[in-house]
C-alpha positions in Angstrom: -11.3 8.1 19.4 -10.1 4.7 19.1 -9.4 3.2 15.4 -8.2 -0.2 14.2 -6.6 0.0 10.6 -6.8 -3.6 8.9 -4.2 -4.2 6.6 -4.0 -7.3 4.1 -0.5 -8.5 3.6 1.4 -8.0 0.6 1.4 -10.0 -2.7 3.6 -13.4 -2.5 3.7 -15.6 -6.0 0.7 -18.2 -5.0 -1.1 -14.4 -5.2 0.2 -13.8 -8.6 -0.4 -17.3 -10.1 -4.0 -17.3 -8.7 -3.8 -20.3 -5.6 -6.0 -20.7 -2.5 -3.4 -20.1 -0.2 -5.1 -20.5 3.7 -3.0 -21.5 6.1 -0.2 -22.4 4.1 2.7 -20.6 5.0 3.3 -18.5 1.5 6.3 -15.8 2.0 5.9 -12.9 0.4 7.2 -12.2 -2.8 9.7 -9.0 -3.8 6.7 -7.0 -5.1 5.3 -7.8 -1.8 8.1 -6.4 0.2 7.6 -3.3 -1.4 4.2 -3.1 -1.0 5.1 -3.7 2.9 7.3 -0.9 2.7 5.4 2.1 1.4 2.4 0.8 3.1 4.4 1.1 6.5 5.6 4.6 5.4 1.9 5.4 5.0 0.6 3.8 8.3 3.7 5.4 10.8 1.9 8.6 9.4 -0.9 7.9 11.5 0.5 7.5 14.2 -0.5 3.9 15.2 0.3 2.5 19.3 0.4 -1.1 18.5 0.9 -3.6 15.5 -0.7 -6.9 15.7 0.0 -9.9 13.1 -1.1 -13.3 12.0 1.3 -15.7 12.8 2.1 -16.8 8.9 5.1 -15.3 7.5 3.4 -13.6 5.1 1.2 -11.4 7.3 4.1 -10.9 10.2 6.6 -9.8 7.9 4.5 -6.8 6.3 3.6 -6.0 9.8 7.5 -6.1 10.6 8.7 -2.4 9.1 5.9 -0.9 10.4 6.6 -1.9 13.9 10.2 -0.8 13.0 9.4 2.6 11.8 7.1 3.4 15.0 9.3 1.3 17.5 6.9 -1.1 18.5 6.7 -5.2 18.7 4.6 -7.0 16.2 2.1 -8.9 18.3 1.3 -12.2 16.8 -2.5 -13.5 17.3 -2.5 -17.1 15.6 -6.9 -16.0 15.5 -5.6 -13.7 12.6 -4.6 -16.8 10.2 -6.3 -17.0 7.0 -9.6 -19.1 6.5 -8.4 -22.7 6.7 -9.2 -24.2 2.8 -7.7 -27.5 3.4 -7.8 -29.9 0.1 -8.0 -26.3 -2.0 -5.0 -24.7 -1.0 -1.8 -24.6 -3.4 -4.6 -25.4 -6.4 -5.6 -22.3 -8.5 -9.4 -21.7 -8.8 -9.0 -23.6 -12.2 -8.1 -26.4 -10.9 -10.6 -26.0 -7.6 -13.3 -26.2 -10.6 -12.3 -29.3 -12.0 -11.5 -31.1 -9.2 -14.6 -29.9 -6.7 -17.2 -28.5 -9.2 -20.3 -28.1 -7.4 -18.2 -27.0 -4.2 -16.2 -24.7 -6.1 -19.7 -23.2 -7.8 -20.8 -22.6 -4.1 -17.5 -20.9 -3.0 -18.2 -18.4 -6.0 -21.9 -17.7 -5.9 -21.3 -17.1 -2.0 -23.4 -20.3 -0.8 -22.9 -22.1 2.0 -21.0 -25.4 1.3 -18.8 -28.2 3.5 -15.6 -29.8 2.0 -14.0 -31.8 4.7 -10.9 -29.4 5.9 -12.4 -26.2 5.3 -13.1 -23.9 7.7 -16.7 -22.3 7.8 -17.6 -18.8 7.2 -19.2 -18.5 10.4 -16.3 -19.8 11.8 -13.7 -17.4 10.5 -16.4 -14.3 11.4 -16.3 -15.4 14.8 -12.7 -15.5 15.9 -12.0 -12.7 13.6 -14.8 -10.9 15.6 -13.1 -12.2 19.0 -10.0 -10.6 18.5 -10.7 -7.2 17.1 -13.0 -6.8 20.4 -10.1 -8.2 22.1 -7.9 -5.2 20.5 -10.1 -2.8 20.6 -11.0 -3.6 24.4 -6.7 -3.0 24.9 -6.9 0.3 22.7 -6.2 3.8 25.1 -9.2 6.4 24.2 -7.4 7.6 21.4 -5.5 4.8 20.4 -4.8 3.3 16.8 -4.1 -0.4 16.4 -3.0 -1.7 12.7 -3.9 -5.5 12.6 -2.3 -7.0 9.4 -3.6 -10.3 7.9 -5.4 -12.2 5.1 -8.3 -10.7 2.7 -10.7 -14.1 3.6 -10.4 -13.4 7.2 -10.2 -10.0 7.1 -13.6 -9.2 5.4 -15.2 -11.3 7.4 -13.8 -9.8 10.9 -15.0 -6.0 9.6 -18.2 -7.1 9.2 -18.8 -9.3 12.1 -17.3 -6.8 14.1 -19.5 -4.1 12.8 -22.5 -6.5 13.9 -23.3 -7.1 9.5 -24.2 -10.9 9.2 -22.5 -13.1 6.6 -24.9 -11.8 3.8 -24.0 -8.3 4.7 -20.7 -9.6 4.5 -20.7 -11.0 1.4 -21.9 -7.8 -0.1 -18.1 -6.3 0.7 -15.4 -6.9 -2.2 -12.1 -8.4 -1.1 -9.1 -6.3 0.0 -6.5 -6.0 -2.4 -3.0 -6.8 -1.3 -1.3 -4.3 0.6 -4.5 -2.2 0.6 -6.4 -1.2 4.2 -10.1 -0.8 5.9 -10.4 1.6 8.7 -12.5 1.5 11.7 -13.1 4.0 13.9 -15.6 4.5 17.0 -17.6 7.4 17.4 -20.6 8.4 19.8 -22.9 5.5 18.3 -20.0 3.0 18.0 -17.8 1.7 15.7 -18.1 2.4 12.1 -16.3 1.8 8.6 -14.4 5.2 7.4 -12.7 3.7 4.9 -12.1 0.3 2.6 -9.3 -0.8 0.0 -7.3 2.4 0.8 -3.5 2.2 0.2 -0.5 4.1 -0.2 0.4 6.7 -2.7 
């Protein structure tokens, strides 16, 4: 039975104070180091062939002890990078209000919306899509595959990969940092076995 475990990277201090962080390359923070570390400790435990990364830091270095702890490379997929929200990023959603109100009431009621820079839903479901079939296509029969990136991209890729359109997607709540979904296919396919699940 192949499985893909997707795994939001841990908390870094844009997290804690609230910013749109998308592409921006955000380190984690020390609480986020620690979350990398017991959630690596909980992954190894599954015994996992291959760990796959974004290529920001934040992503690839929560991936990094994992690798370490089951001997394995971190294999970095730039298609993993957080949605790309331009003017918004570094702003907290505050801020985002004042500056972009009728945008920003879009964003939150889940409506489609363009601001020059940021990257469309259907564009972050599709390459998300594209490279978990890519992984999955790579996976042995009973192979596990922990991908670690961002909760914006991330959300969208389970559900586009599942075959759920963006409504069905917007139906799922974001993962929390640190915390995992888990994918599995079975005799009719892939489904979802589990979402937000993290370690003890």
């Amino acid at each position: 039975m192949k499985r893909i475990i997707l795994l939001r990277h841990g908390q870094t201090e844009w997290n804690n104070a609230g910013r749109f962080q998308g592409t921006t390359d955000v380190a984690l923070d020390d609480v986020g180091r620690q979350q990398a570390d017991r959630a690596a400790k909980a992954l190894a435990a599954i015994g996992p062939h291959s760990v796959f990364a974004s290529d920001l830091s934040r992503a690839h270095d929560t991936a990094v002890p994992l690798a370490g702890l089951i001997g394995a490379s971190v294999q970095v997929d730039p298609r993993l990078r957080e949605r790309g929200y331009g003017p918004w990023e570094g702003l907290t959603r505050a801020e985002v209000s004042a500056a972009f109100p009728e945008r920003f009431a879009d964003w939150e009621a889940r409506r489609p919306f363009h601001v020059d820079g940021i990257e469309q839903q259907d564009e972050v479901a599709e390459r998300g899509r594209e490279v978990l079939e890519s992984i999955a296509a790579t996976l042995p029969a009973d192979g596990t595959a922990v991908v670690v990136s961002h909760g914006g991209v991330l959300r969208q890729a389970v559900a586009a990969f599942l075959g759920w359109n963006l409504a069905q997607a917007d139906t799922i709540s974001g993962l929390g940092n640190c915390c995992w979904a888990d994918v599995q296919q079975g005799g009719s396919g892939w489904r979802l076995h589990g979402y937000n699940k993290s370690a003890p």
